[in-house]
CHARMM-style PDB file with segment names, atoms N, HN, CA, C and O in Angstrom:
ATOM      1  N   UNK     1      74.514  57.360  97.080  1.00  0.00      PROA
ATOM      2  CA  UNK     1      74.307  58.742  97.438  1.00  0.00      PROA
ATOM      3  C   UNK     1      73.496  58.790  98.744  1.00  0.00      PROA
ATOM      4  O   UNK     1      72.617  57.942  98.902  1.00  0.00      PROA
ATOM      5  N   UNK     2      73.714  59.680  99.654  1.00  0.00      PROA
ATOM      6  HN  UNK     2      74.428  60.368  99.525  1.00  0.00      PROA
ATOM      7  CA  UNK     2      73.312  59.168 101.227  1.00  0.00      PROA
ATOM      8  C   UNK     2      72.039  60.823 100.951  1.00  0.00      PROA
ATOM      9  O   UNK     2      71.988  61.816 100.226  1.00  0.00      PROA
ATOM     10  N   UNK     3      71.347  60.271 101.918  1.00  0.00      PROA
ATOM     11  HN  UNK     3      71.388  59.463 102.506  1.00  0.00      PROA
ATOM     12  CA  UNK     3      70.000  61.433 101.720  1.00  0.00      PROA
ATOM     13  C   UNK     3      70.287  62.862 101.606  1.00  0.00      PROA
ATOM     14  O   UNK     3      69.990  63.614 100.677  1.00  0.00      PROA
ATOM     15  N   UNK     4      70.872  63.107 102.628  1.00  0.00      PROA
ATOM     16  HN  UNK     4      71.112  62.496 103.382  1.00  0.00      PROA
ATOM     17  CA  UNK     4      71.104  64.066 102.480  1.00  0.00      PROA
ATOM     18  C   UNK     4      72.331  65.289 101.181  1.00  0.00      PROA
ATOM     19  O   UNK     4      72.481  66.490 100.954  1.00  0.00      PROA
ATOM     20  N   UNK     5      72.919  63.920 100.685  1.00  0.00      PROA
ATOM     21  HN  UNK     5      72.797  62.944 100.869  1.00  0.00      PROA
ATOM     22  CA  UNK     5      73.017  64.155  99.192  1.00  0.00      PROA
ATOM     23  C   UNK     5      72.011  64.451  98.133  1.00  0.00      PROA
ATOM     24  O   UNK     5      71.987  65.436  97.394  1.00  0.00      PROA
ATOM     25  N   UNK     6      71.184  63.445  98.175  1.00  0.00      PROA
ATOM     26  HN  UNK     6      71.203  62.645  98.775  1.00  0.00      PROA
ATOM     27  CA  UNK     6      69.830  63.802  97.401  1.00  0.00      PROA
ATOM     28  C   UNK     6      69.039  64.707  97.515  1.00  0.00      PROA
ATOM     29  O   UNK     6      68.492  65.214  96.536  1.00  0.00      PROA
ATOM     30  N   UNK     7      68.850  65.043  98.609  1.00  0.00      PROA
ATOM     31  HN  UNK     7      69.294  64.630  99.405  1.00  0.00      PROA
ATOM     32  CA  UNK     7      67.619  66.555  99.361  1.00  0.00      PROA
ATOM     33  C   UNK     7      69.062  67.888  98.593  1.00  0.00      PROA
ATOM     34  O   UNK     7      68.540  68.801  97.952  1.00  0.00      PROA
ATOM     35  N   UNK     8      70.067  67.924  98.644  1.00  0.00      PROA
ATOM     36  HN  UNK     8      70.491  67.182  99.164  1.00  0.00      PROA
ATOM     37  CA  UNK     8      71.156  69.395  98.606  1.00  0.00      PROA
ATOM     38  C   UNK     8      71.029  69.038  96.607  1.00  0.00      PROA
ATOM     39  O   UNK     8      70.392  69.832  95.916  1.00  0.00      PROA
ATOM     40  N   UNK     9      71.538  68.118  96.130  1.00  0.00      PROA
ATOM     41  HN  UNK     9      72.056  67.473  96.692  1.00  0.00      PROA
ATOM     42  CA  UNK     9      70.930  67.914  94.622  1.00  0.00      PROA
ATOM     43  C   UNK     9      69.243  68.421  94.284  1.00  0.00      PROA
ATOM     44  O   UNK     9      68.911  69.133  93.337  1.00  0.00      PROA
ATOM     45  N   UNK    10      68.613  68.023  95.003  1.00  0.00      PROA
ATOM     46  HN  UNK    10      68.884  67.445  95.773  1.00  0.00      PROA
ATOM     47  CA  UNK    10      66.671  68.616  94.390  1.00  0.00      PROA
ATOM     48  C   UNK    10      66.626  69.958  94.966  1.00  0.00      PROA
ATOM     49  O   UNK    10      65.581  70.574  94.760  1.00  0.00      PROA
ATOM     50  N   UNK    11      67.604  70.585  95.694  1.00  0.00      PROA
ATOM     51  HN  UNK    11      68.454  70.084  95.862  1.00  0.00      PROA
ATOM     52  CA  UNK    11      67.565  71.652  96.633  1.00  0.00      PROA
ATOM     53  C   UNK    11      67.816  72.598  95.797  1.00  0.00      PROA
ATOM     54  O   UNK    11      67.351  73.700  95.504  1.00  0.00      PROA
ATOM     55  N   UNK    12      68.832  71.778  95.415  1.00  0.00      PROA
ATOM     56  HN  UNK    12      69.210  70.883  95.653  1.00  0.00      PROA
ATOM     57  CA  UNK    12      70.073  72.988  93.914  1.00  0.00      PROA
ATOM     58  C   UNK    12      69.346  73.387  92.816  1.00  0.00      PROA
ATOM     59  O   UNK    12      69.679  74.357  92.136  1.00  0.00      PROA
ATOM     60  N   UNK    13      68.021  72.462  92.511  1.00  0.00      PROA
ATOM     61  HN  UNK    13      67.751  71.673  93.064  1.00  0.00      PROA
ATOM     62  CA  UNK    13      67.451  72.841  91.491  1.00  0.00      PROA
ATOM     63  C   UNK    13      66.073  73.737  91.508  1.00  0.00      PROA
ATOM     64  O   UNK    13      65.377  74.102  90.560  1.00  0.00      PROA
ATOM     65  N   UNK    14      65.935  73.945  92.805  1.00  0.00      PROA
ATOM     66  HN  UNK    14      66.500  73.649  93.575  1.00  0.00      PROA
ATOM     67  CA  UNK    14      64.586  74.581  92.973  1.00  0.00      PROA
ATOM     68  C   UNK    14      64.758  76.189  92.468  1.00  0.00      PROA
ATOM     69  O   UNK    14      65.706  76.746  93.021  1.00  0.00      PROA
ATOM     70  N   UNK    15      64.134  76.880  91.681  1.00  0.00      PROA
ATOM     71  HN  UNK    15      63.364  76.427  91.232  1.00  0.00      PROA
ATOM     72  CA  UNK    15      64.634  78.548  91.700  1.00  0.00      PROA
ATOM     73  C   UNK    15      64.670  79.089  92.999  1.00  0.00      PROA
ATOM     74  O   UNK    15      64.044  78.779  94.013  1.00  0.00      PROA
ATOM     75  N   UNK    16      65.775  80.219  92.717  1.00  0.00      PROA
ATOM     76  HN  UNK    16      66.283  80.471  91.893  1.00  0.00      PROA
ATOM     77  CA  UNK    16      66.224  80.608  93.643  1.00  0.00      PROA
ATOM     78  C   UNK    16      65.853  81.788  94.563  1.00  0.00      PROA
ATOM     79  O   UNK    16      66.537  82.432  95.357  1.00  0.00      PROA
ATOM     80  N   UNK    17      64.260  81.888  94.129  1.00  0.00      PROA
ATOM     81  HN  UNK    17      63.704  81.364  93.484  1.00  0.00      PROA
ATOM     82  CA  UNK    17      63.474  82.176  95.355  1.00  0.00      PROA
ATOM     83  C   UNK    17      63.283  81.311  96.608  1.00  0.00      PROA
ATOM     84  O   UNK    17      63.413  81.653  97.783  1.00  0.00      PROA
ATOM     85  N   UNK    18      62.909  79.986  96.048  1.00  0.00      PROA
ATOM     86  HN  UNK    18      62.803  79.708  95.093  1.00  0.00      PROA
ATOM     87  CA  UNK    18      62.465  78.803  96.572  1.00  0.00      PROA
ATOM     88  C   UNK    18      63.504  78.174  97.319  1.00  0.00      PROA
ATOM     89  O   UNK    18      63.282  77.314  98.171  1.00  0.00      PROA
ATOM     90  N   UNK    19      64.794  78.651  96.966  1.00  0.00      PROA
ATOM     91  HN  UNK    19      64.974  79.350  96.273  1.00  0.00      PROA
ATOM     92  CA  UNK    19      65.453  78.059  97.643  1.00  0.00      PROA
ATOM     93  C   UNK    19      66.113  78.914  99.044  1.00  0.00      PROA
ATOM     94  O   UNK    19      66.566  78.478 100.102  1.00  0.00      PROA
ATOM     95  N   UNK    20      65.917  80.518  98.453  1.00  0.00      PROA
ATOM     96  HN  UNK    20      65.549  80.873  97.593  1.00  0.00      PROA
ATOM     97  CA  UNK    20      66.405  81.461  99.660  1.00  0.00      PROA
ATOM     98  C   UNK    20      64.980  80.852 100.713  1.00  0.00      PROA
ATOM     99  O   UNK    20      65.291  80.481 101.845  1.00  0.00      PROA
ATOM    100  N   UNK    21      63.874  80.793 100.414  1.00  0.00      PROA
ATOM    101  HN  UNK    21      63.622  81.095  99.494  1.00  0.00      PROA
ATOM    102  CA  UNK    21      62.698  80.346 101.537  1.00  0.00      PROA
ATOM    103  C   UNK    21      63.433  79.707 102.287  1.00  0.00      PROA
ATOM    104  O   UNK    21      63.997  80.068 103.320  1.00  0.00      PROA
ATOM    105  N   UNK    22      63.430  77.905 101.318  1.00  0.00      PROA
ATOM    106  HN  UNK    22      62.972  77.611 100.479  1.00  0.00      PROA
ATOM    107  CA  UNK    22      64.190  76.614 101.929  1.00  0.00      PROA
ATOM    108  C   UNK    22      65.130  77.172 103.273  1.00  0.00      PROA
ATOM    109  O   UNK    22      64.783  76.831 104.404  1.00  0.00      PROA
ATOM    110  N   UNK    23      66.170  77.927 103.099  1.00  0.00      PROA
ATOM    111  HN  UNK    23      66.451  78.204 102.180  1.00  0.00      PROA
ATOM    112  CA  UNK    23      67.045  78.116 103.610  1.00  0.00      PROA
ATOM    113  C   UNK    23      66.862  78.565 104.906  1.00  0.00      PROA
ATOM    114  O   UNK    23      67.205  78.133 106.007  1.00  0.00      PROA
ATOM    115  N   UNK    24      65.924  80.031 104.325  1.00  0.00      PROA
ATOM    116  HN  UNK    24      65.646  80.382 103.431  1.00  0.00      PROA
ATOM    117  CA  UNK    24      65.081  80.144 105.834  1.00  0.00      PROA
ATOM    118  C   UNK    24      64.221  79.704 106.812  1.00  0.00      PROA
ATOM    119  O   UNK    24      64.005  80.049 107.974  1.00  0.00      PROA
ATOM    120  N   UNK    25      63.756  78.819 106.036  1.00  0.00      PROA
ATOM    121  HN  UNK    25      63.932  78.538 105.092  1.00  0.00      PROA
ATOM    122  CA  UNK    25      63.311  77.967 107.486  1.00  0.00      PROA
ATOM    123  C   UNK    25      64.058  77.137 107.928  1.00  0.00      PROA
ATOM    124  O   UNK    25      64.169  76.768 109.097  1.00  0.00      PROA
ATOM    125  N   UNK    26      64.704  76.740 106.867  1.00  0.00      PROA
ATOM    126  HN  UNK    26      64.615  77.039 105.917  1.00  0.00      PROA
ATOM    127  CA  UNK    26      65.949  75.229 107.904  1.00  0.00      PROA
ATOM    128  C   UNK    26      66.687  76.080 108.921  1.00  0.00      PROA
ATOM    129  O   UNK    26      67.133  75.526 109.925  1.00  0.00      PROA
ATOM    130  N   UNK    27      66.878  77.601 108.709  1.00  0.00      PROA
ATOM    131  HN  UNK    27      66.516  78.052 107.893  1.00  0.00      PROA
ATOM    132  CA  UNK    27      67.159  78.488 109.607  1.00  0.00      PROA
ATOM    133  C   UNK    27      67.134  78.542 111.107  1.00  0.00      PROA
ATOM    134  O   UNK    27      67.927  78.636 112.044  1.00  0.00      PROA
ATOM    135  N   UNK    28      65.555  78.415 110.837  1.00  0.00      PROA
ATOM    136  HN  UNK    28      64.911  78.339 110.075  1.00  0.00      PROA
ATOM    137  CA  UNK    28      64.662  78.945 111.325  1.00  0.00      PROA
ATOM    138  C   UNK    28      64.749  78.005 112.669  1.00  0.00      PROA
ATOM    139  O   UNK    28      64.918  78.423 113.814  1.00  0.00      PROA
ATOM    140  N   UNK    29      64.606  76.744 112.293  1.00  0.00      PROA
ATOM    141  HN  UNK    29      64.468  76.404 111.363  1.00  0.00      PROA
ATOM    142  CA  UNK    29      64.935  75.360 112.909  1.00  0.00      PROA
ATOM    143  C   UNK    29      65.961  75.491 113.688  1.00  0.00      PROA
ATOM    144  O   UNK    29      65.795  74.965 114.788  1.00  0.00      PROA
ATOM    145  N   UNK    30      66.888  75.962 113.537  1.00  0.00      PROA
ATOM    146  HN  UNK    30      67.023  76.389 112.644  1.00  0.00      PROA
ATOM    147  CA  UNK    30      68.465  75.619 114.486  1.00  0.00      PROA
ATOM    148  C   UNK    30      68.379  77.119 115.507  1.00  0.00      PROA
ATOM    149  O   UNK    30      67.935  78.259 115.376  1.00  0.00      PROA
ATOM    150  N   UNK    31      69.193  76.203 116.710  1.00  0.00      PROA
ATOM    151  HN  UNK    31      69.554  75.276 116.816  1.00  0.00      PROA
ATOM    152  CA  UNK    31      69.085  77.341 117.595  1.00  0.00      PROA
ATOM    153  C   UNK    31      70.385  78.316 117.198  1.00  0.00      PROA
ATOM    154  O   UNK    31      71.147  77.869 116.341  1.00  0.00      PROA
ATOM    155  N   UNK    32      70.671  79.597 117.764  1.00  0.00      PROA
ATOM    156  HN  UNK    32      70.053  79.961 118.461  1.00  0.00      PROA
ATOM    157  CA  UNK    32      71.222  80.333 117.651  1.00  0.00      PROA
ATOM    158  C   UNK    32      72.806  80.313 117.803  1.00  0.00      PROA
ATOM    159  O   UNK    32      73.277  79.957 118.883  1.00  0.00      PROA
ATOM    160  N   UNK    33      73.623  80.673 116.784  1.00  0.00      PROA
ATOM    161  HN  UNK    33      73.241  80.963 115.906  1.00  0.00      PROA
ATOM    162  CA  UNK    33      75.048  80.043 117.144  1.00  0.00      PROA
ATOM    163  C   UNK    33      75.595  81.017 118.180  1.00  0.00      PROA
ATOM    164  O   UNK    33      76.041  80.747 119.296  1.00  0.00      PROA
ATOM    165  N   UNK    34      75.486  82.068 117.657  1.00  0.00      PROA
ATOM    166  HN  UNK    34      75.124  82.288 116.752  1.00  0.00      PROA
ATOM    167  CA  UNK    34      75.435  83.135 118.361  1.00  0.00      PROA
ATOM    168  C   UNK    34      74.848  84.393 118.830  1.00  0.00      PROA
ATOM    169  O   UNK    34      74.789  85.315 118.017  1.00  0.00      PROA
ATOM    170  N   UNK    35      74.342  84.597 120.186  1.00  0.00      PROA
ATOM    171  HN  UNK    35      74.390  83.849 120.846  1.00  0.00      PROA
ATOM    172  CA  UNK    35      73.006  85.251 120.272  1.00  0.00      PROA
ATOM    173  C   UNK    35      73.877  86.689 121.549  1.00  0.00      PROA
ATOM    174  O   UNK    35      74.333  86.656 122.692  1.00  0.00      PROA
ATOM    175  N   UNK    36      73.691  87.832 120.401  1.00  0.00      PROA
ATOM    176  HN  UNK    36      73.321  87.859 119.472  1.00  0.00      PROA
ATOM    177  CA  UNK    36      73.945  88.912 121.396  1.00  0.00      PROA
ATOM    178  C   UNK    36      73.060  89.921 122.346  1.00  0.00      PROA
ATOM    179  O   UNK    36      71.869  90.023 122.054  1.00  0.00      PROA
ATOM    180  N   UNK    37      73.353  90.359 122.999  1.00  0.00      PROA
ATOM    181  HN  UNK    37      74.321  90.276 123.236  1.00  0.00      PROA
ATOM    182  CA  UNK    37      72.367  90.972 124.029  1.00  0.00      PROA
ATOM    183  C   UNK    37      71.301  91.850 123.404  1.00  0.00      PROA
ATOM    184  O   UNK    37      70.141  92.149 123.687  1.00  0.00      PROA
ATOM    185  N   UNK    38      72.604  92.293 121.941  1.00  0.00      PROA
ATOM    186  HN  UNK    38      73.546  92.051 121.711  1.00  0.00      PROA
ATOM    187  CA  UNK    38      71.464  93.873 121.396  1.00  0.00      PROA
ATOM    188  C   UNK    38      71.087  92.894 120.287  1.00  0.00      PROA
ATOM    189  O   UNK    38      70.810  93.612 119.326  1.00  0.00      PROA
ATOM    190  N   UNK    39      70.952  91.737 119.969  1.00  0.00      PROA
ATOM    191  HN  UNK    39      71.177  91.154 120.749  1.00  0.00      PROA
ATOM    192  CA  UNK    39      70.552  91.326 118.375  1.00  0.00      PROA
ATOM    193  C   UNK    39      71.571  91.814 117.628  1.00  0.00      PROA
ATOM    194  O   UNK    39      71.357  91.771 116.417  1.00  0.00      PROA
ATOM    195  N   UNK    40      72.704  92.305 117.998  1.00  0.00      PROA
ATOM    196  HN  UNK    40      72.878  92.340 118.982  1.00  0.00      PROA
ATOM    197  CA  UNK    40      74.223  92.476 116.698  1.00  0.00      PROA
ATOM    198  C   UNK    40      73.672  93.725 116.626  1.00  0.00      PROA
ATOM    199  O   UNK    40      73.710  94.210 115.496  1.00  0.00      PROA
ATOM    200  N   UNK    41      73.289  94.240 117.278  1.00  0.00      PROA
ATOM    201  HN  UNK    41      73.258  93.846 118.197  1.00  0.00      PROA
ATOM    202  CA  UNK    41      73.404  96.019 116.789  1.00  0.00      PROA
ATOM    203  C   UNK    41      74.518  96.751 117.068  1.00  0.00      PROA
ATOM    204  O   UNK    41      74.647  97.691 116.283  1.00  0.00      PROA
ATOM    205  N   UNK    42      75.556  96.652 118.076  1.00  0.00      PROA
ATOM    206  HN  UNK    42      75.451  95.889 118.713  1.00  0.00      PROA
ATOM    207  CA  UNK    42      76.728  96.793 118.467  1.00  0.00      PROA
ATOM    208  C   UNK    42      77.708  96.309 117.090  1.00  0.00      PROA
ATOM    209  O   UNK    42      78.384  97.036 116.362  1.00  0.00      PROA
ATOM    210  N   UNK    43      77.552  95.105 117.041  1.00  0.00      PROA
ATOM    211  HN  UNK    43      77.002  94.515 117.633  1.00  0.00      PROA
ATOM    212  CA  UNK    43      78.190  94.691 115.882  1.00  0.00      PROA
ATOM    213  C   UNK    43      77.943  95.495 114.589  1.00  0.00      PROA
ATOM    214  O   UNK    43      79.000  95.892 114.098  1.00  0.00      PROA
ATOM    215  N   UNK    44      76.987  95.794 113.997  1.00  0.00      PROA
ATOM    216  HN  UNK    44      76.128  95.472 114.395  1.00  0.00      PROA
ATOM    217  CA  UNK    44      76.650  96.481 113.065  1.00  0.00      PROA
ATOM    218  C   UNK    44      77.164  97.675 112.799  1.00  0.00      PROA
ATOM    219  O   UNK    44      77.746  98.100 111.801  1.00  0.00      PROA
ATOM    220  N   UNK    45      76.769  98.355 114.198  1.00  0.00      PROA
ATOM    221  HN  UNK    45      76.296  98.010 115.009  1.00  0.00      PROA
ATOM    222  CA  UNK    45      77.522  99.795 114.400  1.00  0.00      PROA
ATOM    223  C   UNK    45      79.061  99.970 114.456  1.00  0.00      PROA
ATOM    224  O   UNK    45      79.669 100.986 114.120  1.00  0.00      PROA
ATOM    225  N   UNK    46      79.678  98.649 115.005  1.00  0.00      PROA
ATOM    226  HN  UNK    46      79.184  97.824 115.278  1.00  0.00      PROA
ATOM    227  CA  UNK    46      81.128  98.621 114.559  1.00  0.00      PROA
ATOM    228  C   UNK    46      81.824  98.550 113.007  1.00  0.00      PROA
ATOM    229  O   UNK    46      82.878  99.070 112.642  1.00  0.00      PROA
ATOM    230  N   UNK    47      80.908  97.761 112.255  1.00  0.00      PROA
ATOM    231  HN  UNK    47      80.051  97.339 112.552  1.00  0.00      PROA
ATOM    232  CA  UNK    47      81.382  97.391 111.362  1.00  0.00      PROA
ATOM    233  C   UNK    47      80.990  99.276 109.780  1.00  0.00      PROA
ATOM    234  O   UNK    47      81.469  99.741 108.745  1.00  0.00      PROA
ATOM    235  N   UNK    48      80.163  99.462 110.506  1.00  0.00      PROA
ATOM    236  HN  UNK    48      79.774  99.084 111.346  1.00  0.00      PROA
ATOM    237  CA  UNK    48      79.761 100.740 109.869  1.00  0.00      PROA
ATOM    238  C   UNK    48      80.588 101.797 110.239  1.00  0.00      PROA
ATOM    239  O   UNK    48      80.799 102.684 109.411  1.00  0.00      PROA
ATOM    240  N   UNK    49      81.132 101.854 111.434  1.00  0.00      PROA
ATOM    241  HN  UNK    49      80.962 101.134 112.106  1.00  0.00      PROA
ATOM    242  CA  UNK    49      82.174 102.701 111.615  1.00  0.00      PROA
ATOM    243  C   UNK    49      83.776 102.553 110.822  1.00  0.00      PROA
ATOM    244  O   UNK    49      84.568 103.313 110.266  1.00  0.00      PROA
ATOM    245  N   UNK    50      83.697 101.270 111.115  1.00  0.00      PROA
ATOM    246  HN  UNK    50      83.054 100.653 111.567  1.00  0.00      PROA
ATOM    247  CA  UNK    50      84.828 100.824 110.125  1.00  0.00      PROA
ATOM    248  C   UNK    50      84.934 100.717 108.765  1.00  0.00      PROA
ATOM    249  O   UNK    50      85.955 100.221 108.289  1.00  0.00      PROA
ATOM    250  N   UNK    51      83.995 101.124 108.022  1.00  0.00      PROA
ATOM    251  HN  UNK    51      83.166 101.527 108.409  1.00  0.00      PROA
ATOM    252  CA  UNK    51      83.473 101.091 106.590  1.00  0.00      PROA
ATOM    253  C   UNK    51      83.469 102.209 106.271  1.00  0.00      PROA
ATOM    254  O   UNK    51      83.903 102.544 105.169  1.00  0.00      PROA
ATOM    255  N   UNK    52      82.750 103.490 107.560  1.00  0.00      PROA
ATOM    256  HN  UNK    52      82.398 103.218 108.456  1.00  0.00      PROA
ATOM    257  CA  UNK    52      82.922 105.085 107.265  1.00  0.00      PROA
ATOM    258  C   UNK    52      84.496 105.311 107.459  1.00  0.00      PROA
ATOM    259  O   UNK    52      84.979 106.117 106.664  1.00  0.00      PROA
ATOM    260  N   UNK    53      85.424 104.706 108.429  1.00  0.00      PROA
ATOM    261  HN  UNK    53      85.032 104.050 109.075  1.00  0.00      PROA
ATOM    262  CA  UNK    53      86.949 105.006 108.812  1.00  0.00      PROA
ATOM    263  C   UNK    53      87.769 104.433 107.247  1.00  0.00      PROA
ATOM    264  O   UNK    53      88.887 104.878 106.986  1.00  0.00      PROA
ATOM    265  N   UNK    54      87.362 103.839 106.682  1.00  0.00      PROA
ATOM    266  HN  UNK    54      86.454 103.477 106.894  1.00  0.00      PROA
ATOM    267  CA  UNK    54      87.758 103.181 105.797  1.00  0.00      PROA
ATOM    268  C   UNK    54      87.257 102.819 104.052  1.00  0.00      PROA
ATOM    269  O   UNK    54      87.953 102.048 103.391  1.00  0.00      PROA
ATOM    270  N   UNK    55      86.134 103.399 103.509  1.00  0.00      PROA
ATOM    271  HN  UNK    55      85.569 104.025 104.046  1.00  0.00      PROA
ATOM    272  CA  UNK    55      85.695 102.415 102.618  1.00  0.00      PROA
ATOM    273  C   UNK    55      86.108 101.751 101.356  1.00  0.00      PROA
ATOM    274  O   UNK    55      85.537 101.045 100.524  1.00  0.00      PROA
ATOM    275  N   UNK    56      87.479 102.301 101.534  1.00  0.00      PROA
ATOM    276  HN  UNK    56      87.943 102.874 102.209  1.00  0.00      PROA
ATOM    277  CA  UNK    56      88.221 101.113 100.501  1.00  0.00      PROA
ATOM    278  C   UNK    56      88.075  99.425 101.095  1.00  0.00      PROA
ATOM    279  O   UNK    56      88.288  98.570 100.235  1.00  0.00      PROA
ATOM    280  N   UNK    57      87.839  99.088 102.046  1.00  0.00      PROA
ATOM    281  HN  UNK    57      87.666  99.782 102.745  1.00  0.00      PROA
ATOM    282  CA  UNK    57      87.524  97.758 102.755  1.00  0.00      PROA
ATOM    283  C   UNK    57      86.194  97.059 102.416  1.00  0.00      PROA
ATOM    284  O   UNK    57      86.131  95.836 102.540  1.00  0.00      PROA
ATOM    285  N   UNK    58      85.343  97.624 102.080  1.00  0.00      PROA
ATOM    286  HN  UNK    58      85.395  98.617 101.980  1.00  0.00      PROA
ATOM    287  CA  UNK    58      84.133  97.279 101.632  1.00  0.00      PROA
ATOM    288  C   UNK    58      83.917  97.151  99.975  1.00  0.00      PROA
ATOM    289  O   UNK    58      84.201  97.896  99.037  1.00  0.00      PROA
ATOM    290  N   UNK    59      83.435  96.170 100.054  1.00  0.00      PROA
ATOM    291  HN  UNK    59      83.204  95.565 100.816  1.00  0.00      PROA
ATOM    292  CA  UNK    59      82.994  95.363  98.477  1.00  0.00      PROA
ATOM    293  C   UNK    59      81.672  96.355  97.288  1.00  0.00      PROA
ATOM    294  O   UNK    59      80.771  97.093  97.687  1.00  0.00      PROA
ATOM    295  N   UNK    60      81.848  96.175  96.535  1.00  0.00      PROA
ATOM    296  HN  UNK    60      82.580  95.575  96.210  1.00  0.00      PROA
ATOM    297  CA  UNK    60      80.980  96.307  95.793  1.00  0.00      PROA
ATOM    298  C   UNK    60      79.620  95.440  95.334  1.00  0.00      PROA
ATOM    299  O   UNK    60      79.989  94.303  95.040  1.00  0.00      PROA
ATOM    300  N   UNK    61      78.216  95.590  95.179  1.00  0.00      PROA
ATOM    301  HN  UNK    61      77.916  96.514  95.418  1.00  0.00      PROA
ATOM    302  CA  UNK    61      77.761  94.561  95.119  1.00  0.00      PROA
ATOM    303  C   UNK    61      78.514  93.231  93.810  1.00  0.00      PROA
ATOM    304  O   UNK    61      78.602  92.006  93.897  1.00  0.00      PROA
ATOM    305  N   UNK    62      78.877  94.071  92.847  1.00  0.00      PROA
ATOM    306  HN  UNK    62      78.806  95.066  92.776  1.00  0.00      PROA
ATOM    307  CA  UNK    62      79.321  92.839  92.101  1.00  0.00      PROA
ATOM    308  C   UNK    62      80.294  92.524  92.530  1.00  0.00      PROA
ATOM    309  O   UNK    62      80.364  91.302  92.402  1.00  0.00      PROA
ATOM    310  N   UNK    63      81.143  92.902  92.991  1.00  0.00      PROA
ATOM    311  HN  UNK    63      81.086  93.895  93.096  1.00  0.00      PROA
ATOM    312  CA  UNK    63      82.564  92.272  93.914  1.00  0.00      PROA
ATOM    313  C   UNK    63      81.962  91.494  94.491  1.00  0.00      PROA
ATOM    314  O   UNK    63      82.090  90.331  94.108  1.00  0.00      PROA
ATOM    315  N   UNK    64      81.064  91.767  95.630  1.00  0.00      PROA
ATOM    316  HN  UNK    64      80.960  92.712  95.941  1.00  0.00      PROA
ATOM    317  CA  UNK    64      80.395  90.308  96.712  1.00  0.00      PROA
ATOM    318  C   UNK    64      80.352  89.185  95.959  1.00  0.00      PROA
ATOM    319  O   UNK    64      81.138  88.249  96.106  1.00  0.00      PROA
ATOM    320  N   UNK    65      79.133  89.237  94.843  1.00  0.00      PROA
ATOM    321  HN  UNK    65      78.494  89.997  94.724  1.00  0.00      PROA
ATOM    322  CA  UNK    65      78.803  87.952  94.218  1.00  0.00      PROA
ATOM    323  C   UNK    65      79.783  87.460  93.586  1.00  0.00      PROA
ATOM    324  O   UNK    65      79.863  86.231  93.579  1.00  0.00      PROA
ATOM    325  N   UNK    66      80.712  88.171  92.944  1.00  0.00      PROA
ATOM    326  HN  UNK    66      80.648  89.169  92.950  1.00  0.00      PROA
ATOM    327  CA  UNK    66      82.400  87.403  92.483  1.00  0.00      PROA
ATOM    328  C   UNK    66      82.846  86.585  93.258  1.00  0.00      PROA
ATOM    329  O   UNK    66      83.272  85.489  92.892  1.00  0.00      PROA
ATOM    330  N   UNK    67      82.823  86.937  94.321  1.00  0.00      PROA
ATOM    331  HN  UNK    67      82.477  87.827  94.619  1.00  0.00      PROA
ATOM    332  CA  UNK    67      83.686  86.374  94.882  1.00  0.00      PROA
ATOM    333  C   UNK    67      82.769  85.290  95.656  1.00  0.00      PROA
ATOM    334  O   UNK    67      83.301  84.184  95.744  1.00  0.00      PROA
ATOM    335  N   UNK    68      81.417  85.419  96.262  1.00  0.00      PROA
ATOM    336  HN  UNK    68      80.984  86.318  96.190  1.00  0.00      PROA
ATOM    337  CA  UNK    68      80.211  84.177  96.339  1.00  0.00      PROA
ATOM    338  C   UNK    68      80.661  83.385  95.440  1.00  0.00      PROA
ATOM    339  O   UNK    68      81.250  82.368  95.809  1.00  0.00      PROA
ATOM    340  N   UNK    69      80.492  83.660  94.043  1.00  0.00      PROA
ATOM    341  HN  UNK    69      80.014  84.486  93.743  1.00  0.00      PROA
ATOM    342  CA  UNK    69      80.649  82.529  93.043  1.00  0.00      PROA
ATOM    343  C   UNK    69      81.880  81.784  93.227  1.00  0.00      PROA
ATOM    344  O   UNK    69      81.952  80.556  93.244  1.00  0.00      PROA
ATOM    345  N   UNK    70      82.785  82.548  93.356  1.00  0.00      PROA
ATOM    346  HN  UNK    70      82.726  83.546  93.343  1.00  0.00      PROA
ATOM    347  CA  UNK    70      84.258  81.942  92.826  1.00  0.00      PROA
ATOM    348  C   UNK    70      83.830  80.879  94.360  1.00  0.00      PROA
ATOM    349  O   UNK    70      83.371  79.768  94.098  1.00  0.00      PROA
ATOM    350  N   UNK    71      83.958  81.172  95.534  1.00  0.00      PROA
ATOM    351  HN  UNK    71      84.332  82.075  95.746  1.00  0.00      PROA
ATOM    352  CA  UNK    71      83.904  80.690  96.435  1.00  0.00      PROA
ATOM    353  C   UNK    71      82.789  79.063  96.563  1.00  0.00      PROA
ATOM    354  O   UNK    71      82.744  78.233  97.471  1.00  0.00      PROA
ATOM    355  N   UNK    72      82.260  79.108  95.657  1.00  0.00      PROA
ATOM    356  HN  UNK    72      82.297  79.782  94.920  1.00  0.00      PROA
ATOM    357  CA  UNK    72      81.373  77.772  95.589  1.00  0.00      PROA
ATOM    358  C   UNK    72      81.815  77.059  94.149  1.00  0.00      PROA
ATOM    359  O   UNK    72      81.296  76.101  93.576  1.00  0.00      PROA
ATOM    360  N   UNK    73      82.497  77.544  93.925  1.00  0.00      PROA
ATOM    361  HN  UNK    73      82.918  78.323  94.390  1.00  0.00      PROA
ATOM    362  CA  UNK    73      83.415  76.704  92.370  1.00  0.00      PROA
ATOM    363  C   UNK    73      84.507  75.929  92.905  1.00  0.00      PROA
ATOM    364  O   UNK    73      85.201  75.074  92.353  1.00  0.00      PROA
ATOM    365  N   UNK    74      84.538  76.476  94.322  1.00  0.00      PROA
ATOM    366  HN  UNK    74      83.975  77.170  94.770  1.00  0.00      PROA
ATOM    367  CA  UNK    74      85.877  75.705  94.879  1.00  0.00      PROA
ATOM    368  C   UNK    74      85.958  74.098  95.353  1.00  0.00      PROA
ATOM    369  OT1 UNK    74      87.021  73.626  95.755  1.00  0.00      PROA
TER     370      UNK     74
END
């Protein structure tokens, strides 16, 4: 098992406060994949327009996590 196998196994088991932290700082660490002029506020405002033009397109919170889950069972 190579380390970084072992650290994502002790990772998996920490509660999942501890682990949303974890996450954010390893975050925190990497530079930006993508960095927009407004901080994604443009983006935001698009996607909210398209949610008011539309909101059959948008999830439910338990829809999200359905489909989170199903998506890491894979």
């Amino acid at each position: 098992m190579t380390r970084l196998q072992e650290l994502e196994q002790q990772a998996g088991k920490l509660p999942e406060a501890d682990r949303a932290t974890l996450v954010a700082r390893l975050l925190a660490t990497l530079p930006p994949v993508l960095a927009d002029a407004d901080g994604g506020v443009a983006e935001a405002r698009r996607r909210d327009a398209e949610l008011d033009a539309n909101p059959s397109a948008g999830l439910t919170d338990k829809q999200f996590r359905a489909a989170i889950a199903a998506s890491r069972k894979r």
